[in-house]
PyMOL Python script that loads the backbone (N, CA, C, O; Angstrom):
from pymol import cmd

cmd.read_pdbstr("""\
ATOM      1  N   UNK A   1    -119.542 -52.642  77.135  1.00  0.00           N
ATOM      2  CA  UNK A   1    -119.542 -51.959  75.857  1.00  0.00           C
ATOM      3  C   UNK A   1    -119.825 -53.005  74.770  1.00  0.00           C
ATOM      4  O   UNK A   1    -119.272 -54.105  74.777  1.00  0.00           O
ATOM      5  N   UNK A   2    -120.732 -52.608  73.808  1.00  0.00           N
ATOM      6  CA  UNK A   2    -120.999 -53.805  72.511  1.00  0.00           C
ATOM      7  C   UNK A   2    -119.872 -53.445  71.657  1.00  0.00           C
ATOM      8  O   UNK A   2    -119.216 -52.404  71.638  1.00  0.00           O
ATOM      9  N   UNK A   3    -119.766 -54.587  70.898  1.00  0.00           N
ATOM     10  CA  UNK A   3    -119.064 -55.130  70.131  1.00  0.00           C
ATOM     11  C   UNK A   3    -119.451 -53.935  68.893  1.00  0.00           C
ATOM     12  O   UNK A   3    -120.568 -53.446  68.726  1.00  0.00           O
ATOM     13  N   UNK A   4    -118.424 -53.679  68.233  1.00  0.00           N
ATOM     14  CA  UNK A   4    -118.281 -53.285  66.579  1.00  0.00           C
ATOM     15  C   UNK A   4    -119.750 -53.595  65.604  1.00  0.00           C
ATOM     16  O   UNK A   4    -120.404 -52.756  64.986  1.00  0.00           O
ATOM     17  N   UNK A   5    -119.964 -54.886  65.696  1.00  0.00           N
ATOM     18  CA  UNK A   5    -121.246 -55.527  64.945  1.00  0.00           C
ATOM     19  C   UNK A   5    -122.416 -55.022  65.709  1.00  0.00           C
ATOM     20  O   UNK A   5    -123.401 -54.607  65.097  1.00  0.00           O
ATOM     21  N   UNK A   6    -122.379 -55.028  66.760  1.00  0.00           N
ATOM     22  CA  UNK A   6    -124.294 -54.864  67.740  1.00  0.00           C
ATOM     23  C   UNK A   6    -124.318 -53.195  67.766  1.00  0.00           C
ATOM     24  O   UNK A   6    -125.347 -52.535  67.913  1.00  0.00           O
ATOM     25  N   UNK A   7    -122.568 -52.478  67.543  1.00  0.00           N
ATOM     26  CA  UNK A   7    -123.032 -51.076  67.711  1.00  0.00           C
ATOM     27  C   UNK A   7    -123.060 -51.012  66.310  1.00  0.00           C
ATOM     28  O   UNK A   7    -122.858 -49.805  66.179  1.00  0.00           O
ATOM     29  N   UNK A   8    -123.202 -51.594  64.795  1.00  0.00           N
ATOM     30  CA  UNK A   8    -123.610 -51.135  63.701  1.00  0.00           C
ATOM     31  C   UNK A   8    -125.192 -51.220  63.728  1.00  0.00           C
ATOM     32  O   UNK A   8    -126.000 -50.396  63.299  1.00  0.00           O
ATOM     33  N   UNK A   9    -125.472 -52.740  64.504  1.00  0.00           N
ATOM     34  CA  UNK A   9    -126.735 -53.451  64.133  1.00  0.00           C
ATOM     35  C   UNK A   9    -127.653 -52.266  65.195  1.00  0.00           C
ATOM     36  O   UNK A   9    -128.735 -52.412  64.625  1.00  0.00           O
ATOM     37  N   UNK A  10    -127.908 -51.394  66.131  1.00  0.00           N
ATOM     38  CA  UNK A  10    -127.887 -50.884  67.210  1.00  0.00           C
ATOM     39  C   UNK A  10    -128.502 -49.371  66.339  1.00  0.00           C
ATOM     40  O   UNK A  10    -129.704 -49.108  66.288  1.00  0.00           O
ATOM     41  N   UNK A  11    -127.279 -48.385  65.622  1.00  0.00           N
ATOM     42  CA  UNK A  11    -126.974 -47.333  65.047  1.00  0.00           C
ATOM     43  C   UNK A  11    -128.500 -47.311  63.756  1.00  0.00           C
ATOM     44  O   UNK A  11    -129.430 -46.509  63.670  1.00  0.00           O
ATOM     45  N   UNK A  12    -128.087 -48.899  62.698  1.00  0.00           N
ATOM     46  CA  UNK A  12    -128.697 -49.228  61.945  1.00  0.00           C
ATOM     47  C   UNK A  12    -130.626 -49.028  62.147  1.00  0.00           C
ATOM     48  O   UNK A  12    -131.506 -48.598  61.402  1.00  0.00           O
ATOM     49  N   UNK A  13    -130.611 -49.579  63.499  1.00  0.00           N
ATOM     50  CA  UNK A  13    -132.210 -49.715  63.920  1.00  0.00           C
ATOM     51  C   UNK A  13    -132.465 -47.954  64.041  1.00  0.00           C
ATOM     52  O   UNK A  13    -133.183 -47.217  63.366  1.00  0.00           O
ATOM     53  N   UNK A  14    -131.652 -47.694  65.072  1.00  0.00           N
ATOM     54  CA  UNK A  14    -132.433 -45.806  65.217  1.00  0.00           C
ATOM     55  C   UNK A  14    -131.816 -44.762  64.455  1.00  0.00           C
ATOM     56  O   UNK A  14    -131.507 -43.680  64.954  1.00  0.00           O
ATOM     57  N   UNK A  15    -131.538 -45.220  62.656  1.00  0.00           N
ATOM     58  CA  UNK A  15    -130.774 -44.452  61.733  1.00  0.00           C
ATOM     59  C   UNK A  15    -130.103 -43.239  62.269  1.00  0.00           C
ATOM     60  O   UNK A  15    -130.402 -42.055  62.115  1.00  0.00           O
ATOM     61  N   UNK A  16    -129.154 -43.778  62.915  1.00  0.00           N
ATOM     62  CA  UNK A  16    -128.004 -42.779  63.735  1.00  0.00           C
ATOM     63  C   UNK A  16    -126.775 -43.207  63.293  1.00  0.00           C
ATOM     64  O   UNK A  16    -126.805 -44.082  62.427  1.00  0.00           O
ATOM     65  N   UNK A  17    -125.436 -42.719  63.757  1.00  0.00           N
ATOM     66  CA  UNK A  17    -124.196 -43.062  63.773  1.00  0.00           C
ATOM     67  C   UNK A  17    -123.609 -43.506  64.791  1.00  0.00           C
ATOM     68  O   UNK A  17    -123.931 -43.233  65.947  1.00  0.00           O
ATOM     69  N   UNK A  18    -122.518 -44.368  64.389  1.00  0.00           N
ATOM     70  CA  UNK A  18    -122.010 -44.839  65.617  1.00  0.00           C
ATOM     71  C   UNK A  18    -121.360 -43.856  66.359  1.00  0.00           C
ATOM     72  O   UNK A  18    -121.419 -43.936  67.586  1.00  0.00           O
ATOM     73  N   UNK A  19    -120.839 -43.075  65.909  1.00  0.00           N
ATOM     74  CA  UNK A  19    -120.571 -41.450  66.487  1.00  0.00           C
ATOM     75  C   UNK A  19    -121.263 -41.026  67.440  1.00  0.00           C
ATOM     76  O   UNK A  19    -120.594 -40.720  68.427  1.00  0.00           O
ATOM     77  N   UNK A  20    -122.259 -40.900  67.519  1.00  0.00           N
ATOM     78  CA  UNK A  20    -123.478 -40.502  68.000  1.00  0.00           C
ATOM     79  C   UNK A  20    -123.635 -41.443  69.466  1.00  0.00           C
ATOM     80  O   UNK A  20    -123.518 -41.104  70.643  1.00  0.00           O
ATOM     81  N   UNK A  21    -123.863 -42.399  69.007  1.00  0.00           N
ATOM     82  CA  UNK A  21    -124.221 -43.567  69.950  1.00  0.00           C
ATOM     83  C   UNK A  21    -122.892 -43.344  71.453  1.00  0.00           C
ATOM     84  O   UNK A  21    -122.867 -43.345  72.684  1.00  0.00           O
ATOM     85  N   UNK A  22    -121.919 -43.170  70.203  1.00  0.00           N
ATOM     86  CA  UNK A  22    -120.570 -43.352  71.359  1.00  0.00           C
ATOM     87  C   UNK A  22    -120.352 -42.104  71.929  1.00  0.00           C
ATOM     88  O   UNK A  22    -119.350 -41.947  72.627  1.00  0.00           O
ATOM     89  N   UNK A  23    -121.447 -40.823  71.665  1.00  0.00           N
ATOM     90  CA  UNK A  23    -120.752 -39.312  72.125  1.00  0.00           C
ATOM     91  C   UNK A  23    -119.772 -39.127  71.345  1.00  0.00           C
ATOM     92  O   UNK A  23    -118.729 -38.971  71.980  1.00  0.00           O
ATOM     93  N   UNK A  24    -119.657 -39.079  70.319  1.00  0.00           N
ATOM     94  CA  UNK A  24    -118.681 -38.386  69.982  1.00  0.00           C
ATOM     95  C   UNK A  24    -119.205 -37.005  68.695  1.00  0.00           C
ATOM     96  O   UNK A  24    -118.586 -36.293  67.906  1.00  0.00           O
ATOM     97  N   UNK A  25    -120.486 -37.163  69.030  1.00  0.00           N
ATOM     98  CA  UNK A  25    -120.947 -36.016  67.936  1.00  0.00           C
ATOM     99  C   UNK A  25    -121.943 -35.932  68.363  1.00  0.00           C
ATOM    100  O   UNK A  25    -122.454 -36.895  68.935  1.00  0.00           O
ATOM    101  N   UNK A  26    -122.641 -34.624  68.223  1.00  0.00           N
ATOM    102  CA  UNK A  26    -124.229 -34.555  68.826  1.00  0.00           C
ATOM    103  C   UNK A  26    -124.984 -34.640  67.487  1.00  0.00           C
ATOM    104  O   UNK A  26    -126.192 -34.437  67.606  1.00  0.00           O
ATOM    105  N   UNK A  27    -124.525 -34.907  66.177  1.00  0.00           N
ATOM    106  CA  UNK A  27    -125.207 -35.246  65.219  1.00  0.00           C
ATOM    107  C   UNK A  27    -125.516 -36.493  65.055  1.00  0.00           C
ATOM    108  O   UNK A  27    -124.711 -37.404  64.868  1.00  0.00           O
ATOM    109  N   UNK A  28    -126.950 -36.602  65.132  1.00  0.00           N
ATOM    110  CA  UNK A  28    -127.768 -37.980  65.558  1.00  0.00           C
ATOM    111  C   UNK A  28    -127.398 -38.473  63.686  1.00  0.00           C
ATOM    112  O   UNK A  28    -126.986 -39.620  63.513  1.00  0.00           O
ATOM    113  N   UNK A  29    -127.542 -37.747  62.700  1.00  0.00           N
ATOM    114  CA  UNK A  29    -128.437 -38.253  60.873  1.00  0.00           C
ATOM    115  C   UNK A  29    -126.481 -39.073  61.395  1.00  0.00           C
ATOM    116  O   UNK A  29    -125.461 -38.682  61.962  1.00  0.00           O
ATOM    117  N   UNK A  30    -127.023 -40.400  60.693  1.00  0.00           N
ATOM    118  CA  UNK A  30    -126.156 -40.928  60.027  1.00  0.00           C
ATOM    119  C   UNK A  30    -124.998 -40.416  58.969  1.00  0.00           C
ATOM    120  O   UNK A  30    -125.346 -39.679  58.048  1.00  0.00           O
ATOM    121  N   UNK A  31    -124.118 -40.670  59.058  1.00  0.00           N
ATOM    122  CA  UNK A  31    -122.675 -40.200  57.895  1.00  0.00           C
ATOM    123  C   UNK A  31    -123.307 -39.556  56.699  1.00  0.00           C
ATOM    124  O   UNK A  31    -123.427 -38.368  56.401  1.00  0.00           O
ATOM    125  N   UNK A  32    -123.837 -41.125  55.833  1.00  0.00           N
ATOM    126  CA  UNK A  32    -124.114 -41.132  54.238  1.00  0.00           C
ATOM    127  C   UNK A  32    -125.243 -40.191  54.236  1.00  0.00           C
ATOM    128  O   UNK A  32    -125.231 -39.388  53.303  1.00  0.00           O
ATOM    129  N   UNK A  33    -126.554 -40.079  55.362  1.00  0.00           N
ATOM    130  CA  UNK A  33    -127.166 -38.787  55.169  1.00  0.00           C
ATOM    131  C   UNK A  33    -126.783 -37.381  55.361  1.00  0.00           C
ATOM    132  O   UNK A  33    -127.450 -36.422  54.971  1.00  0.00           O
ATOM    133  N   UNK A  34    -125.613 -37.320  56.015  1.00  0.00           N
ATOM    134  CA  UNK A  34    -125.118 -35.552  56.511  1.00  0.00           C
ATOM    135  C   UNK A  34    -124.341 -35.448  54.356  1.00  0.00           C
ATOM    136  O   UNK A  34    -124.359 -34.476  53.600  1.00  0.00           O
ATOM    137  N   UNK A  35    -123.854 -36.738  54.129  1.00  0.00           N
ATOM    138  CA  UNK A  35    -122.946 -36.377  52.884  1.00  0.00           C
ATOM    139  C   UNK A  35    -124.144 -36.161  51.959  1.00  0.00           C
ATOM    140  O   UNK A  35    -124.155 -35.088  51.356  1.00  0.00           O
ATOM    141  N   UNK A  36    -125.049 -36.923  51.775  1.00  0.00           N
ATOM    142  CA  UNK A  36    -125.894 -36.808  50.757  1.00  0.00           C
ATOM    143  C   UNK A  36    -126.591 -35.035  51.113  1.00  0.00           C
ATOM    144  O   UNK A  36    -126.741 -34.435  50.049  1.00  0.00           O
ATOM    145  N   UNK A  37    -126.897 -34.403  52.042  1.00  0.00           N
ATOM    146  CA  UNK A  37    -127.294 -33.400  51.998  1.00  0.00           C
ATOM    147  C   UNK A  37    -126.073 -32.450  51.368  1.00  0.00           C
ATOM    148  O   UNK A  37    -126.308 -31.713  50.410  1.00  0.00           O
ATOM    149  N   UNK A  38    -124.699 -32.527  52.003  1.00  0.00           N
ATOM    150  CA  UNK A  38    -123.907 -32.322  51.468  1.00  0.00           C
ATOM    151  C   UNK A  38    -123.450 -31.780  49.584  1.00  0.00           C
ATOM    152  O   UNK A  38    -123.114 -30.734  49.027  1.00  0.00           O
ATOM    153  N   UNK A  39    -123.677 -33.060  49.223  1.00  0.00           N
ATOM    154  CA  UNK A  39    -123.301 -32.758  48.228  1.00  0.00           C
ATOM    155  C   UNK A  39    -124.352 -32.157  47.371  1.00  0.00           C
ATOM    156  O   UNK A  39    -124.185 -31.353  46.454  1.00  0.00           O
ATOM    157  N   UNK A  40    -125.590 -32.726  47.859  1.00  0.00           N
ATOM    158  CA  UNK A  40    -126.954 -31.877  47.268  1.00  0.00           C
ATOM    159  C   UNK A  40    -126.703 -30.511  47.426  1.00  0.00           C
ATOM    160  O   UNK A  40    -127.471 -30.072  46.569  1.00  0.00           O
ATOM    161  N   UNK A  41    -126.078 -29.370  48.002  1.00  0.00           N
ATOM    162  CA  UNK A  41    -125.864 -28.082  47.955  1.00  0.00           C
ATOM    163  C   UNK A  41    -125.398 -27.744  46.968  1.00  0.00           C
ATOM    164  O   UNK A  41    -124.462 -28.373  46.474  1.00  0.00           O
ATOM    165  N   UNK A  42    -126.109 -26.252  46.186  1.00  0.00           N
ATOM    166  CA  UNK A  42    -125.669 -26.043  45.083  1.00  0.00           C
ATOM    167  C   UNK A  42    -124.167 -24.974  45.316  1.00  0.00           C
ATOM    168  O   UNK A  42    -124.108 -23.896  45.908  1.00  0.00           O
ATOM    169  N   UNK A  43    -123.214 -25.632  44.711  1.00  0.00           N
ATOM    170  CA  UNK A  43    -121.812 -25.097  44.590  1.00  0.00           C
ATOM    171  C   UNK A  43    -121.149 -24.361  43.554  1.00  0.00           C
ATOM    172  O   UNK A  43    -120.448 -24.772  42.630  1.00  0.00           O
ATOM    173  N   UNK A  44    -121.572 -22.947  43.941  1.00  0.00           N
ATOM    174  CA  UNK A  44    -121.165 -21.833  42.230  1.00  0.00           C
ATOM    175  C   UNK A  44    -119.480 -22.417  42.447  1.00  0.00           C
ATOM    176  O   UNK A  44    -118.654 -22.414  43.359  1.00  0.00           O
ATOM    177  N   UNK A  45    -119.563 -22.965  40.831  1.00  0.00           N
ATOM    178  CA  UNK A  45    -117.618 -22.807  40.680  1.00  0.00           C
ATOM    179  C   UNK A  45    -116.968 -21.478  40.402  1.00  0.00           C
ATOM    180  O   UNK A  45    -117.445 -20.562  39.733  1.00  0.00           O
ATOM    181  N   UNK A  46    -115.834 -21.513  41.005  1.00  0.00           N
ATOM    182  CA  UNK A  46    -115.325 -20.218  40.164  1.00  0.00           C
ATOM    183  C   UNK A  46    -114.774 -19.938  38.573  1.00  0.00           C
ATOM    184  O   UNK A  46    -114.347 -20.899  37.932  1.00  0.00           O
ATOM    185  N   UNK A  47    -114.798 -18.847  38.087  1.00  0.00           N
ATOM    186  CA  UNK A  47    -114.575 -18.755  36.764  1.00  0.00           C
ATOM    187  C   UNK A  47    -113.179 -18.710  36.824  1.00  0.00           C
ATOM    188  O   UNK A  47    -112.591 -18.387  35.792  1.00  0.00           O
ATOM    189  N   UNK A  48    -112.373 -19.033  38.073  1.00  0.00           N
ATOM    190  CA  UNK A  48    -111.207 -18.789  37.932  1.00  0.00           C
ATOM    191  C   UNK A  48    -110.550 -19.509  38.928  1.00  0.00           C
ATOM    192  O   UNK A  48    -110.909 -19.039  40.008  1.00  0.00           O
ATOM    193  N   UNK A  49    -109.734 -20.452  39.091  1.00  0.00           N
ATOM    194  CA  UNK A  49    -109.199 -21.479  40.453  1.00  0.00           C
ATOM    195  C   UNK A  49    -108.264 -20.821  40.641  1.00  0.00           C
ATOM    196  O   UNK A  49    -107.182 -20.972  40.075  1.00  0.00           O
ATOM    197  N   UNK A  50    -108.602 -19.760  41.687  1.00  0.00           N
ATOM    198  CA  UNK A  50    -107.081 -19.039  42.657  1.00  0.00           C
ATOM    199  C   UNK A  50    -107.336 -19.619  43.699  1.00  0.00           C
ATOM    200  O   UNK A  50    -108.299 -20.330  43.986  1.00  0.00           O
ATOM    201  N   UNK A  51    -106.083 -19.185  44.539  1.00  0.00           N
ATOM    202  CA  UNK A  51    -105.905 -19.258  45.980  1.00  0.00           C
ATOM    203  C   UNK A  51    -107.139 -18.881  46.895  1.00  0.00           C
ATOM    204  O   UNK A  51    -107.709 -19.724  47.587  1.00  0.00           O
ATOM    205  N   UNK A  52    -107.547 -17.405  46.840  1.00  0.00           N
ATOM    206  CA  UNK A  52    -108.587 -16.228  46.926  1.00  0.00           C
ATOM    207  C   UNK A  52    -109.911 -17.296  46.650  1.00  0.00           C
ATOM    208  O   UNK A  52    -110.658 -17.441  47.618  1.00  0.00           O
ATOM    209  N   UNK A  53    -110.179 -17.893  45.660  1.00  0.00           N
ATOM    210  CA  UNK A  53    -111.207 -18.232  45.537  1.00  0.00           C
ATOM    211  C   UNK A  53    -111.708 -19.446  46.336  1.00  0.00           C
ATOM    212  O   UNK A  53    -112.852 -19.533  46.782  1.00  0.00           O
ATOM    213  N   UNK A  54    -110.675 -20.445  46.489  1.00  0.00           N
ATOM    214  CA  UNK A  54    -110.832 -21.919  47.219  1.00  0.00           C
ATOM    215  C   UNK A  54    -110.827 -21.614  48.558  1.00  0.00           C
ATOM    216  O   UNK A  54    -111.458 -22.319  49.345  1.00  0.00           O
ATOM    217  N   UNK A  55    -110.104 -20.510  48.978  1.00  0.00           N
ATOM    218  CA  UNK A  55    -110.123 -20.290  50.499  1.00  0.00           C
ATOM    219  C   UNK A  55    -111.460 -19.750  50.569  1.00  0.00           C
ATOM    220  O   UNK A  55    -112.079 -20.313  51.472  1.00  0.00           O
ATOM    221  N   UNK A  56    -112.400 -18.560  49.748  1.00  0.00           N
ATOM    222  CA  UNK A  56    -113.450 -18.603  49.898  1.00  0.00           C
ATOM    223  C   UNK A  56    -114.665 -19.656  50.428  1.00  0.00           C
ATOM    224  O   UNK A  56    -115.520 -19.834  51.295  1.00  0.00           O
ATOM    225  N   UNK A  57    -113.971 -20.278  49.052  1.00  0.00           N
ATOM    226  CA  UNK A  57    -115.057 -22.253  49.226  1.00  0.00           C
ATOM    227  C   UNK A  57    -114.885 -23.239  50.117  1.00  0.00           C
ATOM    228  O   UNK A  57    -115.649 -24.182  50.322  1.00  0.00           O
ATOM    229  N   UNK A  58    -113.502 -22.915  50.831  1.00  0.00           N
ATOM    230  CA  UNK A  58    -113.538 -23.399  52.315  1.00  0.00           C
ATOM    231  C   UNK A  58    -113.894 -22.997  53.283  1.00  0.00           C
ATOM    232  O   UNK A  58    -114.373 -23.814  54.069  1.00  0.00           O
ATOM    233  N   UNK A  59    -113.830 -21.556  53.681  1.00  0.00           N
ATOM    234  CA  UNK A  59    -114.952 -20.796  54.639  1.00  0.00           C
ATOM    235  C   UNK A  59    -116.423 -21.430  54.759  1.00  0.00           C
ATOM    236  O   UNK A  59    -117.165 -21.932  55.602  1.00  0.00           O
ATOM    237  N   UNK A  60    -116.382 -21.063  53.259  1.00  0.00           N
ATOM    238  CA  UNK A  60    -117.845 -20.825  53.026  1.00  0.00           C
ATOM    239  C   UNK A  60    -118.282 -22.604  53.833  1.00  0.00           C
ATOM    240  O   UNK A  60    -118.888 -22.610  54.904  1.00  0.00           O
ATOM    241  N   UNK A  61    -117.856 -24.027  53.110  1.00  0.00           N
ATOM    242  CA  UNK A  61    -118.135 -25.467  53.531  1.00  0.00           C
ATOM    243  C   UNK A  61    -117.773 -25.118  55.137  1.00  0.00           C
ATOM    244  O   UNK A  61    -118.827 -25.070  55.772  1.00  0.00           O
ATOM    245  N   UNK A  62    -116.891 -24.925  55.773  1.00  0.00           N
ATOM    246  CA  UNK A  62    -116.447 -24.761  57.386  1.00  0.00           C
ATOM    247  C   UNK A  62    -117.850 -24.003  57.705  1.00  0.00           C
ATOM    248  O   UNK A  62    -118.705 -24.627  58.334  1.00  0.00           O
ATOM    249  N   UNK A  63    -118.065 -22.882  57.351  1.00  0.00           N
ATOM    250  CA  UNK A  63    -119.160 -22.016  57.755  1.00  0.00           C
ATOM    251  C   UNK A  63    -120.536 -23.331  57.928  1.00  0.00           C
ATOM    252  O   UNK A  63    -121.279 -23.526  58.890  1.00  0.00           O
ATOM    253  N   UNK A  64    -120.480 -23.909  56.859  1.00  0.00           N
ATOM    254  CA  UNK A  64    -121.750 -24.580  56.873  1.00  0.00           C
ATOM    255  C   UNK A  64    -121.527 -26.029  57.932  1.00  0.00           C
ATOM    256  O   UNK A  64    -122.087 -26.304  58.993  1.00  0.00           O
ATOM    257  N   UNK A  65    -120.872 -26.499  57.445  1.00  0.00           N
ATOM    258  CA  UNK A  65    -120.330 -27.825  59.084  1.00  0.00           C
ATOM    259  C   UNK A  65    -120.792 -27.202  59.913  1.00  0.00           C
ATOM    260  O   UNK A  65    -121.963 -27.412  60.230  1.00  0.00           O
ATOM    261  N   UNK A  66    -120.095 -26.302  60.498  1.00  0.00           N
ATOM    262  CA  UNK A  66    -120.380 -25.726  61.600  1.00  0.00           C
ATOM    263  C   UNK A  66    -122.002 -25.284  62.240  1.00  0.00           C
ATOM    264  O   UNK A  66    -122.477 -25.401  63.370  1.00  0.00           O
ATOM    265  N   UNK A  67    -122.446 -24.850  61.225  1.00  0.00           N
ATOM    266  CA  UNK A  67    -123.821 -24.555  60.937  1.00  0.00           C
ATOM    267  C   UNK A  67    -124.563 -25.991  61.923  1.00  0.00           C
ATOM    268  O   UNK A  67    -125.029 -26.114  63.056  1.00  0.00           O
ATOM    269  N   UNK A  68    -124.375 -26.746  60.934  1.00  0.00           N
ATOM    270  CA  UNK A  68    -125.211 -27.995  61.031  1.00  0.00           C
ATOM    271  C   UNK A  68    -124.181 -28.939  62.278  1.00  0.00           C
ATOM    272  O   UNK A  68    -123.994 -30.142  62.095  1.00  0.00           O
ATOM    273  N   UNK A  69    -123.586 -28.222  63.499  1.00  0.00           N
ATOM    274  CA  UNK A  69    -123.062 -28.877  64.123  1.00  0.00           C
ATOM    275  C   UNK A  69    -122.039 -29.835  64.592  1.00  0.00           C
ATOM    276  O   UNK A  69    -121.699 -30.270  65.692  1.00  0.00           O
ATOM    277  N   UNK A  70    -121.448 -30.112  62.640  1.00  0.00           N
ATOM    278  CA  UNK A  70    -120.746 -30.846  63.042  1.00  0.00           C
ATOM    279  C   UNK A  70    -118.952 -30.045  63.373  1.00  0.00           C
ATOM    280  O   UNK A  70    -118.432 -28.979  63.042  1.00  0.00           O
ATOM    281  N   UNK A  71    -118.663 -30.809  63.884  1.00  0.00           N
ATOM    282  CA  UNK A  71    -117.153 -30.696  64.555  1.00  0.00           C
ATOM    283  C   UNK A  71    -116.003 -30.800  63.986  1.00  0.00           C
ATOM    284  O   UNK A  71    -115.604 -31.935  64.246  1.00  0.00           O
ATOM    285  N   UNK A  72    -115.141 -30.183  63.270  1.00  0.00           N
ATOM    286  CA  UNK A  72    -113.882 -30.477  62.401  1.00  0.00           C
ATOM    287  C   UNK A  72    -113.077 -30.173  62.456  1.00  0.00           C
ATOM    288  O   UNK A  72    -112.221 -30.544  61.653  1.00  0.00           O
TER     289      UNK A  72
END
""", "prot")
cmd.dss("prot")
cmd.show_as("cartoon", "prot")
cmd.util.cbc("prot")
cmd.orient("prot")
């Protein structure tokens, strides 16, 4: 098994995650690219911060992870 450093330097060359590399996710995009798509999604706020509404906006983010494979 490589070392911490050769599995960054390794991940780094075929812009993957070390996740990935090690099985532990079948999502090949690197971290900072799954977040950057992430946060690029446009997110209606609510006109009102209830309970009702955030549990919505957590479905809704779970719904989409899930979507795109990843595991949580």
């Amino acid at each position: 098994m490589p070392g911490a450093n050769k599995l960054f330097q390794i991940a780094r060359h075929f812009n993957t995650s070390i996740d990935y590399l090690l099985g532990l996710t079948d999502d090949p995009r690197p971290v900072n690219q799954i977040l950057k798509e992430l946060s690029a999604e446009k997110v209606d706020a609510p006109k009102e911060l209830t309970l009702e509404n955030l549990q919505a906006r957590l479905d809704k983010l779970e719904a989409s992870l899930k979507a795109q494979g990843i595991k949580i």
